[in-house]
Kinemage of the C-alpha trace (Angstrom):
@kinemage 1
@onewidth
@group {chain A} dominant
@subgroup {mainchain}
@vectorlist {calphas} color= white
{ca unk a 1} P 122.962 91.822 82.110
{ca unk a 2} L 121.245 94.051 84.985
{ca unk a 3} L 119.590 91.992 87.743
{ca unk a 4} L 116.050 93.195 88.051
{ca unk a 5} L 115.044 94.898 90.995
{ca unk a 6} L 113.352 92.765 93.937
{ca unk a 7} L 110.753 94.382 95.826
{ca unk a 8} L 108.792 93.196 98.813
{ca unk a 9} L 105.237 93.929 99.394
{ca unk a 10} L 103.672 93.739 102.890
{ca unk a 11} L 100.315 92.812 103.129
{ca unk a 12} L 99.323 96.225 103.930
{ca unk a 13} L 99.541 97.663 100.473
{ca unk a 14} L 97.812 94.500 98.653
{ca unk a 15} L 94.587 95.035 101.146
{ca unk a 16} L 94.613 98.850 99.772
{ca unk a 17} L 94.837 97.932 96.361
{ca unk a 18} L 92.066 95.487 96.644
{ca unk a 19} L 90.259 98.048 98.734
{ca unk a 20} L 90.509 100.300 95.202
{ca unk a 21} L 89.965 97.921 92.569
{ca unk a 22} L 86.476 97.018 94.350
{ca unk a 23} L 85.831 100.643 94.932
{ca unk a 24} L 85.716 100.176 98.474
{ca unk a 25} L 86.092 103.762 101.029
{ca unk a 26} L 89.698 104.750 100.226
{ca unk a 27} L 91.373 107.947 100.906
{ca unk a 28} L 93.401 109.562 98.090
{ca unk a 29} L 96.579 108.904 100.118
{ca unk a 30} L 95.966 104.666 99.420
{ca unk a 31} L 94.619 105.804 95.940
{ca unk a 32} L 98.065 106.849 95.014
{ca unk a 33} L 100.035 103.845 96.769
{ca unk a 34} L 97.255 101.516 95.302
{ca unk a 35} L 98.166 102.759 91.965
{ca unk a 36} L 101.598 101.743 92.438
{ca unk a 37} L 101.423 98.793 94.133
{ca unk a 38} L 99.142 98.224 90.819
{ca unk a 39} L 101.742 98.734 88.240
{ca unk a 40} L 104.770 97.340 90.127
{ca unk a 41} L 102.797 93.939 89.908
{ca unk a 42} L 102.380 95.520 86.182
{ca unk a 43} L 105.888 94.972 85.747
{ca unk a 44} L 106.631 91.790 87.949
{ca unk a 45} L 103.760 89.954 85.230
{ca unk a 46} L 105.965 92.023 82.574
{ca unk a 47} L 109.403 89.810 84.076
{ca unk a 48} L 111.077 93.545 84.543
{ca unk a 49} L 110.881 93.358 88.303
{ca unk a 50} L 110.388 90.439 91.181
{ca unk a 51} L 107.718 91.255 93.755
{ca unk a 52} L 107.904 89.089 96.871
{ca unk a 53} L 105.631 88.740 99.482
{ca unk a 54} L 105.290 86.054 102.413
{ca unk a 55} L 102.641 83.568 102.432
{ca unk a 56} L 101.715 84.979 105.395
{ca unk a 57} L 100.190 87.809 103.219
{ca unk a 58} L 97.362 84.887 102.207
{ca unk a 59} L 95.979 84.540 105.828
{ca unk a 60} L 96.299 88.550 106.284
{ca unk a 61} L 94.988 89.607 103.255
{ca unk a 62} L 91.088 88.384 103.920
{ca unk a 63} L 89.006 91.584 104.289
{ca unk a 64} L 88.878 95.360 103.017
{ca unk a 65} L 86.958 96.967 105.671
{ca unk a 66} L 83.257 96.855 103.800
{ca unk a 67} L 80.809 94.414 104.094
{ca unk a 68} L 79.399 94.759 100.889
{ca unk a 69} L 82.435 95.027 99.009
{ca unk a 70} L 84.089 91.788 101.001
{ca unk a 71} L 82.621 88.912 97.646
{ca unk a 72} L 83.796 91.493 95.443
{ca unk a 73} L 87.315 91.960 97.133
{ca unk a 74} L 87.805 87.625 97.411
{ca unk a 75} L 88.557 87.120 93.351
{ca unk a 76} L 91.253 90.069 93.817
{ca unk a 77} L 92.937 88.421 96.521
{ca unk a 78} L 92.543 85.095 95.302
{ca unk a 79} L 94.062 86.494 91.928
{ca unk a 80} L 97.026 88.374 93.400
{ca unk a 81} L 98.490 85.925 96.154
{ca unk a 82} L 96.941 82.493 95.435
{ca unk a 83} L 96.320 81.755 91.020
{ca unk a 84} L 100.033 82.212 90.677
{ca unk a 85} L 99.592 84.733 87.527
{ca unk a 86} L 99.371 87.882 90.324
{ca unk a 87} L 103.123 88.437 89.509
{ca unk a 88} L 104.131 87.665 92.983
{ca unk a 89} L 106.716 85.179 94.365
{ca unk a 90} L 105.466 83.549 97.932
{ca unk a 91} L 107.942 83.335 100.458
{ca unk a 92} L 108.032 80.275 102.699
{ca unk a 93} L 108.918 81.344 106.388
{ca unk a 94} L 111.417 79.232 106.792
{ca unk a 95} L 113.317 78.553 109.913
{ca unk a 96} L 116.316 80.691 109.103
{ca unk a 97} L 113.518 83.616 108.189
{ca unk a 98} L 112.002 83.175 111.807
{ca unk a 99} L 115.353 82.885 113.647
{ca unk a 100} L 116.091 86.535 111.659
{ca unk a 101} L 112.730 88.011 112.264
{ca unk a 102} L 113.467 87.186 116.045
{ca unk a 103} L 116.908 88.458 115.996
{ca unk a 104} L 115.810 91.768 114.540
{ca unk a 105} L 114.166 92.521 118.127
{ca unk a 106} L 117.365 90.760 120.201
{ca unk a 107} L 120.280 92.165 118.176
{ca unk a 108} L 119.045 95.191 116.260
{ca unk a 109} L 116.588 96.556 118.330
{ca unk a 110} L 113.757 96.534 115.629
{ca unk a 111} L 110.174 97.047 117.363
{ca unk a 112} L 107.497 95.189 114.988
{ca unk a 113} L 105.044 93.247 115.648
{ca unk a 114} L 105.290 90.039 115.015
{ca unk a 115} L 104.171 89.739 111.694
{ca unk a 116} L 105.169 92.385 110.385
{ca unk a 117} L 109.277 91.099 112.010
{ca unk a 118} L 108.413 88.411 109.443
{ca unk a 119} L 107.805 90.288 106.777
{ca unk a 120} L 110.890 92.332 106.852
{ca unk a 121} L 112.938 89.331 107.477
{ca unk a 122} L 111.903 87.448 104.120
{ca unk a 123} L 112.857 90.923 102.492
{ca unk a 124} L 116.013 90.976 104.172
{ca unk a 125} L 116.786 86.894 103.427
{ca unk a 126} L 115.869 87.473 100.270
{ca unk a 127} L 117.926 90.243 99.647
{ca unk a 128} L 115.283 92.730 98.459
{ca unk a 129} L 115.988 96.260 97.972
{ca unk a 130} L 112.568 97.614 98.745
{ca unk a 131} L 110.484 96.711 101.609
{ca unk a 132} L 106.832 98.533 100.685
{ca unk a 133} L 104.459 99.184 103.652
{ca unk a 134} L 101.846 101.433 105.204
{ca unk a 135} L 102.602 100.083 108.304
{ca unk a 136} L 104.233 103.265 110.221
{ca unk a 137} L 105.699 100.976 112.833
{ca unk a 138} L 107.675 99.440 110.150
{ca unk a 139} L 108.293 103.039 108.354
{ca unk a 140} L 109.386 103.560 111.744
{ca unk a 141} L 112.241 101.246 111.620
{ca unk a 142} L 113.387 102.141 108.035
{ca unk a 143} L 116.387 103.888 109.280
{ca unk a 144} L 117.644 100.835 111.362
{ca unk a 145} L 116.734 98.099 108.673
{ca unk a 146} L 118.636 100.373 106.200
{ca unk a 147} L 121.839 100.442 108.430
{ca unk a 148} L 121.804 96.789 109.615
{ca unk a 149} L 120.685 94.960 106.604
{ca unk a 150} L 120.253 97.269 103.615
{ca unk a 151} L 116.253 97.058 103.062
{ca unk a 152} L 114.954 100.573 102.009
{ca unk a 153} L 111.983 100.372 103.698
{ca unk a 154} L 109.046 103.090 101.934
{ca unk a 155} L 105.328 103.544 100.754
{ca unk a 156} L 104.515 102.124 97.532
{ca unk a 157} L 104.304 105.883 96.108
{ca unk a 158} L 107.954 106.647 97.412
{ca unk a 159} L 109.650 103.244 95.380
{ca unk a 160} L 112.573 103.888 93.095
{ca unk a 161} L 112.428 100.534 91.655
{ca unk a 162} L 108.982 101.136 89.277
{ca unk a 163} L 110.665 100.994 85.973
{ca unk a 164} L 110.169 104.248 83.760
{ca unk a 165} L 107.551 102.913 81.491
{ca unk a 166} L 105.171 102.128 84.351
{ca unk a 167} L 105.612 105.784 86.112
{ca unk a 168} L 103.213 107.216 83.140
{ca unk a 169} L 98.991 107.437 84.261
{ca unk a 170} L 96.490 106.306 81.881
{ca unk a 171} L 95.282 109.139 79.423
{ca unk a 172} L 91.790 107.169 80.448
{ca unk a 173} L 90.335 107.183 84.148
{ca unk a 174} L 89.188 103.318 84.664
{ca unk a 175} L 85.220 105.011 84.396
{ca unk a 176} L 86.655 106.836 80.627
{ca unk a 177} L 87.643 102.973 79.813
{ca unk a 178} L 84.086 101.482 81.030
{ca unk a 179} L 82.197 104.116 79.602
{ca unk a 180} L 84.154 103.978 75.721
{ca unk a 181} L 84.511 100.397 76.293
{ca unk a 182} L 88.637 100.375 74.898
């Protein structure tokens, strides 16, 4: 049997997708990773894949940039990172995660922020072979975190890992589904 792919999602890409599911002021550039952020956690709910993300993501992932849309966007986040049905596993930083998220700096020369060090070390513990961001700092480093650790590091649209079946768009817009009520 195949081992299913494990993908890590930085908190980046959840905030987008939450920015899109409550309608908030996206550009078509996070409509496109939003949509596959979407249906990797599709297929993570569907057992074909395991998304991972730190728990750090819960503390980041608070706010979508709109004031009016911020109730809206709570239930989403809540949902994804928190109900444990959002098709995510939470990563524990752990001391051996923090010791490698500091060595990436000392040894290998990486230059995230803090956070974000975190984040690509919980990938890297947990052997992921994605590591999905918007963060260009960490896009940045992708060559380097490929090398030293081999962590593909990519937007959400440029994954290799969404299984066939969840590549396909919707015949229906989300407003064709409202308005037909399928």
């Amino acid at each position: 049997m195949t081992a299913k792919p494990r993908i890590y999602i930085d908190s980046n890409p959840i905030i987008d997708l939450v920015k899109y599911e409550v309608r908030g002021n996206v550009q078509n550039e996070i409509t496109e990773h939003a949509w596959h952020t979407q249906q990797l956690i599709r297929a993570a709910q569907d057992g074909l894949v395991d998304l991972y993300t730190c728990t750090l993501s819960i503390a980041e992932c608070t706010h979508v940039s709109d004031h009016k849309k911020e109730e809206l966007a709570r239930p989403f986040f809540l949902g994804l990172l928190a109900s444990g049905r959002g098709g995510f596993k939470l990563i524990q930083p752990t001391m051996v995660i923090m010791e490698l998220a500091r060595s990436l700096r000392w040894v290998h020369n990486c230059t995230f922020k803090g956070v974000d060090s975190v984040h690509a070390a919980a990938a890297a513990h947990f052997h992921c072979q994605e590591l999905l961001t918007n963060d260009q700092k960490m896009l940045s480093n992708a060559s380097l975190l490929q090398q030293t650790h081999r962590l593909r590091i990519c937007r959400p649209s440029g994954t290799r890992l969404l299984p066939d079946d969840y590549r396909k768009q919707s015949l229906f817009t989300d407003e064709d589904t409202e308005a037909t009520g399928a």
